[in-house]
C-alpha angles and dihedrals in degrees: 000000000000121000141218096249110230110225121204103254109020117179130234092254095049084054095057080048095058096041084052088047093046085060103047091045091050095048083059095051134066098189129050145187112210136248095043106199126044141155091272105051128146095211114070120217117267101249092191132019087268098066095044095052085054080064090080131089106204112208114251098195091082131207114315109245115266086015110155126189123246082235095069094065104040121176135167115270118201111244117233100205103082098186119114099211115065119190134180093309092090100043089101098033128058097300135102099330103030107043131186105220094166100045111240089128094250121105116259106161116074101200101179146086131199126229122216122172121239090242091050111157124220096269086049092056098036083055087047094051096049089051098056091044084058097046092045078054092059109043128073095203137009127180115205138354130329104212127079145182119254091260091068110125103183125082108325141187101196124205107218126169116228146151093243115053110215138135118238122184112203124186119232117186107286083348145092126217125192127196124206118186144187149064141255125336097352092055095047089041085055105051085040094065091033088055096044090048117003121139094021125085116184114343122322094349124095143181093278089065097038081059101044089047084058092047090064088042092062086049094051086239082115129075091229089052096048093049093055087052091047091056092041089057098042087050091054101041127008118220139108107307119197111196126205098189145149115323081232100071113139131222080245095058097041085055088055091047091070115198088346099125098221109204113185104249089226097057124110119238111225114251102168143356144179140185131237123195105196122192116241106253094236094062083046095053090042096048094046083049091054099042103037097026119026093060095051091057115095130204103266091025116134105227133209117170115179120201155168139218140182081224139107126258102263089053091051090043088063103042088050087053079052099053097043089049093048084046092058096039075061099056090248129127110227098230097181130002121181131165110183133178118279097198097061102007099173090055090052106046089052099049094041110035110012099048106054086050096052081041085068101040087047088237106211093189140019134201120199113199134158136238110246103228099214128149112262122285087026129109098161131089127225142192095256097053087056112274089134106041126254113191086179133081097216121140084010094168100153126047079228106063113123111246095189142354122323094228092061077092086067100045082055092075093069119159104023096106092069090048095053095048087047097051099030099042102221136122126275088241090072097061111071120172137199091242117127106172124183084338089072086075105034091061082069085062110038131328117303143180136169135235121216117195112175113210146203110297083350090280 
């Protein structure tokens, strides 16, 4: 990364330069190395407001067409941190000095100005300089300078040498004033490290949520904070203690919490059970088979015995071997066997037993189409079968009543499509299916079609 470079004898109008520099070269980064001036620097300080609008790299690519700003469609988003009191923790997140007016939840106001005095040292400018690099980072927008003279009112991040560093927020008024003291290396060491981490602590979480977590603590709404209590009250009086506390509560905590018995506060509390014991679907359909079907074959009888499964393939592999060869014990001649799915039939039946059959005919084309299932005498659907969806169950009077659109039995075939192109070898176009999708109630309204594109990895 390339650095402000910092000159011998600077005077107090090229600082204000740099700081300003610092600012508009940060707004163009999203990475940093800290400090971000230093004696051997490659970018010269600006000396006039030419030079320092030559500092920025205007972006080429342009606005996409039909691009609108979020700004554009503002609307109110709840703020998590429920605290009413905000610190330091948020001088480098949205917060007093970096605000969100259009409501995309990233900073693009800057609303504050740093004070450096006219006397600054070295470390004081270099601190100033990494500050303003941080605050261009975070904002995605900033009108203005961001120096300013000490009789600046507003927001204010002031510069002030002193023996101990340390960083003080004071409230003025409508206003928010930040110290930052120190001196040398010390000083430059610290705003460096402020600047390169602060406000995260380990990973994704920051101070903010260090502080609200405390927040809960102090209400006993924390496990932390409920542990302490717990301590306090045991100290004070011995007894049997329940806790219903935070759902969060850690084996490490329990342990602390001796012979306290510790329930999570959320739990349910068993009123009632009872135990099911559900056949497995398999006995059911053999037992079916052996009590409805098996007596009615006769010795000579062609058989075909269609059925469905909630199995895998190889299950079903083998129940269909045990039907054909209690089918032949029985004199019979198993005709047809076939055990499908249960849970996408149509799928099933397709890839297992279709496919194979339009392999061998060299199918150069396949139409998927589904059964309407009308009452008889009828061919025309009606609201009431499902042609409009119903995702209720209000006024069900009848088993049959239709709960969606008749077509969801051809979006269960998903992804057969891909299967038949793959196996077939031949090209999507050739597979047209019956299925209308939303398009089946939009051609009440105005004309409609559909597009398929099939995609990579069907993604």
């Amino acid at each position: 990364m390339e650095k402000l470079k910092l000159a011998a004898g600077m005077t107090g109008e090229q600082k204000r330069y740099a700081v300003e520099a610092a600012l508009l070269l940060g707004f163009q980064t999203e990475t940093a190395t800290f400090p971000v001036i230093t004696a051997d620097g490659e970018i010269p300080v600006p000396e006039n407001m030419e030079e320092l609008k030559a500092l920025w790299k205007k972006s080429t690519g342009g606005t996409p067409e039909e691009y609108e700003s979020a700004s554009k469609h503002t609307g109110p988003i709840f703020d998590l941190d429920f605290r009413k009191e905000k610190g330091l923790e948020t001088m480098l997140q949205k917060g007093d000095f970096l605000k969100d007016e259009n409501q995309d939840l990233l900073p693009d106001v800057l609303d504050v100005k740093i004070v450096l005095p006219e006397d600054a040292d070295d470390a004081m400018l270099v601190a100033a300089c990494n500050l303003a690099w941080r605050f261009g980072m975070e904002t995605t927008g900033y009108k203005g300078t961001i120096t300013a003279d000490a009789a600046y009112t507003g927001n204010r991040l002031v510069l002030e040498k002193a023996e101990q560093t340390e960083l003080v927020r004071e409230k003025e008024g409508e206003s928010v004033k930040v110290s930052l003291r120190g001196d040398g290396e010390e000083l430059i060491a610290f705003t460096s490290r402020l600047c390169m981490e602060f406000p995260q602590i380990n990973g994704q979480r920051s101070w903010k949520d260090l502080l609200m977590d405390m927040v809960d603590d102090f209400v006993l709404r924390g496990a932390d904070g409920q542990l302490a209590a717990l301590k306090a009250m045991q100290k004070e009086q011995t007894g049997e203690y329940e806790v219903y506390g935070s759902p969060l509560w850690n084996d490490t905590q329990k342990k602390e919490a001796g012979d306290a018995k510790v329930y999570n506060y959320k739990s349910g509390q068993k009123m009632y059970e009872k135990v099911y014991e559900l056949p497995w679907e398999v006995e059911v359909f053999e037992k079916l088979l052996e009590e409805k079907v098996y007596p009615q074959i006769g010795k000579g009888s062609k058989v075909k015995i269609t059925g469905a499964v909630s199995e895998n393939i190889k299950v079903r592999q083998k129940i269909k071997e045990k039907i054909e060869d209690r089918i032949q014990m029985l004199g019979a001649k198993p005709e047809d066997t076939s055990v499908i799915c249960a849970y996408k039939q149509g799928y099933s039946w397709i890839v297992e037993e279709m496919l194979p059959v339009m392999k061998e005919a060299q199918a150069d084309q396949v139409e998927i189409y589904f059964k309407p299932f009308l009452p008889e005498g009828q061919t025309d659907w009606l609201d009431e079968n499902g042609a409009t969806p119903s995702y209720h169950n209000l006024n069900a009077d009848t088993p049959d009543k239709w709960y969606d659109l008749p077509i969801r039995y051809l979006q269960e075939l998903y992804p057969v499509e891909d299967i038949l192109v793959k196996e077939l070898g031949i090209d999507y176009t050739v597979i047209p299916s019956g299925a209308f999708h939303d398009s089946l109630i939009m051609t009440s309204v105005f004309p409609t079609g559909m597009i398929f594109v099939p995609s990579s990895l069907a993604l």
